[in-house]
BALOBA-1460 file (C-alpha; in Angstrom, 3 decimals):
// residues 116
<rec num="1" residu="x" x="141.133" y="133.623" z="80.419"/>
<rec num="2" residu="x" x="138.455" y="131.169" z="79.442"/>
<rec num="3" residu="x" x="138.008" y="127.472" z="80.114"/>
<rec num="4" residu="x" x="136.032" y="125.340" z="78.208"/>
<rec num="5" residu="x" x="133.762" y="123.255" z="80.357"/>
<rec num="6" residu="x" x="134.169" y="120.255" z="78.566"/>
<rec num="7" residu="x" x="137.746" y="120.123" z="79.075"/>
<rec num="8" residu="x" x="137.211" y="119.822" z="82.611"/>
<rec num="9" residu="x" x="137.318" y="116.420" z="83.958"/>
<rec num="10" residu="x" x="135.720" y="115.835" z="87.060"/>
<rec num="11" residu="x" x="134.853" y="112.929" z="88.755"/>
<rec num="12" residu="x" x="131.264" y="113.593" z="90.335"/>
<rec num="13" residu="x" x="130.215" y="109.781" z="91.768"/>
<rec num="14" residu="x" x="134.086" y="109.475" z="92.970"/>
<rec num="15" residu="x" x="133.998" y="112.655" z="94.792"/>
<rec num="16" residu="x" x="130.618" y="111.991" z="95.904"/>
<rec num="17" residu="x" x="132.050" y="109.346" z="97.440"/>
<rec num="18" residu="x" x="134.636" y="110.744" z="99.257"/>
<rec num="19" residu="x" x="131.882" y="112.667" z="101.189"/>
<rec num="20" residu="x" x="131.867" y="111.127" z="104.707"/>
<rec num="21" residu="x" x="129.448" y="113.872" z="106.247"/>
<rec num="22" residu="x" x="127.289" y="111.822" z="107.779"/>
<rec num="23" residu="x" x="124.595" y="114.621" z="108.256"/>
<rec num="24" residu="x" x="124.901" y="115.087" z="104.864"/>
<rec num="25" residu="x" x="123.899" y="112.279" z="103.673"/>
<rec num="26" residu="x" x="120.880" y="111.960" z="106.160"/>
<rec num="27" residu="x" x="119.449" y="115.063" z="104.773"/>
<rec num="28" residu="x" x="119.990" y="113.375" z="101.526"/>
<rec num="29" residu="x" x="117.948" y="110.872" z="101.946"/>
<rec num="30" residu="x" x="115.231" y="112.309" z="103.338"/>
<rec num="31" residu="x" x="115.098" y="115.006" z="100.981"/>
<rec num="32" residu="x" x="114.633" y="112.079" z="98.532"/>
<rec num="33" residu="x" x="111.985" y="110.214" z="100.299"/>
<rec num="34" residu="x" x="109.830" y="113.745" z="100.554"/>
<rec num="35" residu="x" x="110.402" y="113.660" z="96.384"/>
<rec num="36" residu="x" x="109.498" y="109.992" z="95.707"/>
<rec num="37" residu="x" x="106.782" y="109.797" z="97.981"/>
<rec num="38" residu="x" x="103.915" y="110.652" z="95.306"/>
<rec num="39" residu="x" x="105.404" y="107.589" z="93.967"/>
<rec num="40" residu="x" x="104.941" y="105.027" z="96.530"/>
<rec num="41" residu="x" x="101.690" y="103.640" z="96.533"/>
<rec num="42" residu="x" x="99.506" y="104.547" z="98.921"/>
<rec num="43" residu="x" x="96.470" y="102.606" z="100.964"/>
<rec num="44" residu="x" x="96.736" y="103.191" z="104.341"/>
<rec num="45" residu="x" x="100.090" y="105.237" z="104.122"/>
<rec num="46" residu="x" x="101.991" y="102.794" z="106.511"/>
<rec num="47" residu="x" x="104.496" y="102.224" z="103.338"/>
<rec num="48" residu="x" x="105.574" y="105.314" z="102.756"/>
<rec num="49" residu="x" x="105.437" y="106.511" z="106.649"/>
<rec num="50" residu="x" x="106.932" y="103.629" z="107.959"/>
<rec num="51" residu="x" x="110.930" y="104.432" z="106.598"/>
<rec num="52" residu="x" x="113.792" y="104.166" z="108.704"/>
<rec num="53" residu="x" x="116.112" y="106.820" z="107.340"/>
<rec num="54" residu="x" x="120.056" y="106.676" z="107.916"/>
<rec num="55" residu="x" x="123.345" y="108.144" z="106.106"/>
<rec num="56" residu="x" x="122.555" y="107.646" z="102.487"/>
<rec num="57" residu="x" x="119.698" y="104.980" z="102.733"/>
<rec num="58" residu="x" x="116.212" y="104.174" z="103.189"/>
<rec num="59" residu="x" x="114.456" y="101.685" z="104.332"/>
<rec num="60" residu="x" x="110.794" y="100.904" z="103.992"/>
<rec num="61" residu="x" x="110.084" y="98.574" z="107.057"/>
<rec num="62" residu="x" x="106.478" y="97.517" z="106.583"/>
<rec num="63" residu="x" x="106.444" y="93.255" z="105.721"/>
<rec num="64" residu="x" x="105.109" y="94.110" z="102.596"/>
<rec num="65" residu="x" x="107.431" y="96.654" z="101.004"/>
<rec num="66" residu="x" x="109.595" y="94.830" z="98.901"/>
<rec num="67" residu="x" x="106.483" y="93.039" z="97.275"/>
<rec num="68" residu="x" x="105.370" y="95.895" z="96.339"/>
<rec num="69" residu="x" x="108.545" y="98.022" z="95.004"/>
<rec num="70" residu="x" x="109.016" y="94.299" z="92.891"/>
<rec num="71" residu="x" x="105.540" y="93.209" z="92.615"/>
<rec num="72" residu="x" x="103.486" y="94.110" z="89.392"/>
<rec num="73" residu="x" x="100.236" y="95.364" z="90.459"/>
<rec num="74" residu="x" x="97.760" y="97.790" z="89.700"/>
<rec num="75" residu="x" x="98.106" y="100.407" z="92.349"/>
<rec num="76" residu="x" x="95.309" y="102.906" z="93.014"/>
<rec num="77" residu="x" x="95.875" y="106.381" z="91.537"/>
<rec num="78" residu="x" x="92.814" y="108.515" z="93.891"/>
<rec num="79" residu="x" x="95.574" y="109.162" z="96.838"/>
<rec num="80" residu="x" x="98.689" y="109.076" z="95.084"/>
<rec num="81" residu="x" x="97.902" y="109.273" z="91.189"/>
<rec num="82" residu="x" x="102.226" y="108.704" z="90.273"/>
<rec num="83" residu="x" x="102.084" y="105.340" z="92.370"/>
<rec num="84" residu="x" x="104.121" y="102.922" z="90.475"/>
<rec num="85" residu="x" x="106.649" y="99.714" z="91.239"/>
<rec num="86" residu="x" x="109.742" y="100.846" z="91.861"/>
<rec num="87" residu="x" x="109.030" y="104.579" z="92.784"/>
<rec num="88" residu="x" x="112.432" y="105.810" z="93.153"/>
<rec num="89" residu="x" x="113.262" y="104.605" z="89.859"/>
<rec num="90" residu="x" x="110.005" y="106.233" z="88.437"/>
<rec num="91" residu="x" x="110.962" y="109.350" z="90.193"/>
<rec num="92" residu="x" x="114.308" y="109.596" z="89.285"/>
<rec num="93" residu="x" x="113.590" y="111.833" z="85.827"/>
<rec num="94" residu="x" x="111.623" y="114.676" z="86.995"/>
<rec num="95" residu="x" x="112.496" y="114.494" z="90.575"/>
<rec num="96" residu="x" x="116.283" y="113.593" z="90.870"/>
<rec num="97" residu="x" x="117.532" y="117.246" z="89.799"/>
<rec num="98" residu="x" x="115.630" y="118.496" z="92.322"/>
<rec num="99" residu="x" x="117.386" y="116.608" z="94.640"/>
<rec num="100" residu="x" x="120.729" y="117.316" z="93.184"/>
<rec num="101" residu="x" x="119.172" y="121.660" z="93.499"/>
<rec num="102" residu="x" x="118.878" y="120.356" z="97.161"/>
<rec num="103" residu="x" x="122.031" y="118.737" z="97.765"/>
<rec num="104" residu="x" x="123.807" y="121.764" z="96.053"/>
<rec num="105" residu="x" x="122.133" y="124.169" z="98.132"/>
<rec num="106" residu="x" x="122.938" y="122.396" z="101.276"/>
<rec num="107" residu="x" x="126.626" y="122.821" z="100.150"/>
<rec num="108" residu="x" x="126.289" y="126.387" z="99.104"/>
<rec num="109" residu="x" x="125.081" y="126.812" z="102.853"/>
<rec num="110" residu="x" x="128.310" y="125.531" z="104.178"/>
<rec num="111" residu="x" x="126.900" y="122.965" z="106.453"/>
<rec num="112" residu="x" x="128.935" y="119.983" z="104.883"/>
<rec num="113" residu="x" x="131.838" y="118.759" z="106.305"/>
<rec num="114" residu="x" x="134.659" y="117.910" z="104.605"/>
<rec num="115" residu="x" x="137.783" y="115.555" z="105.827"/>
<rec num="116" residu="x" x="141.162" y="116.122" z="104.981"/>
């Protein structure tokens, strides 16, 4: 028997969605931080240290961070040479398969939880 991949119609974001593992989604997002944080700029390091991670989001708390993410400034490359405006975005091509590798391997390890 052989199936042609491209036949196969499956709905990724919708079943993503359907994912209400709430540990899940907290490793998630901190697996993302840890890849986007050579993005953040970096001075002190209170911008990318100071996060509040939950279920599916973070949250840079410092006053500051949304000038920044928005802002167009030169950043300084010595401590974190990828710093950029909107460093998930810039991250996204070379480090959001990683974090799909991750997200994958956490459900290969049979920690997620699944309703219904």
């Amino acid at each position: 028997m052989r199936i042609e991949l491209s036949e196969v119609k499956i709905d990724i974001p919708k079943r993503l969605a359907q994912v209400k593992d709430d540990a899940f989604w907290t490793f998630s997002a901190t697996e993302w931080h840890r890849l986007y944080m050579p993005y953040v700029p970096m001075l002190t390091g209170m911008l990318s240290q100071q996060v509040r991670i939950t279920p599916g989001q973070i949250e840079h708390v410092v006053p500051y961070a949304n000038r920044m993410y928005e802002g167009n400034y030169r950043f300084r490359k010595d401590l974190h040479p990828l710093a950029s405006r909107e460093w998930d975005q810039a991250a996204r091509p070379t480090q959001e398969p990683k974090l799909i590798q991750a997200m994958q391997g956490y459900v290969d390890s049979g920690r997620l939880k699944l309703d219904g």
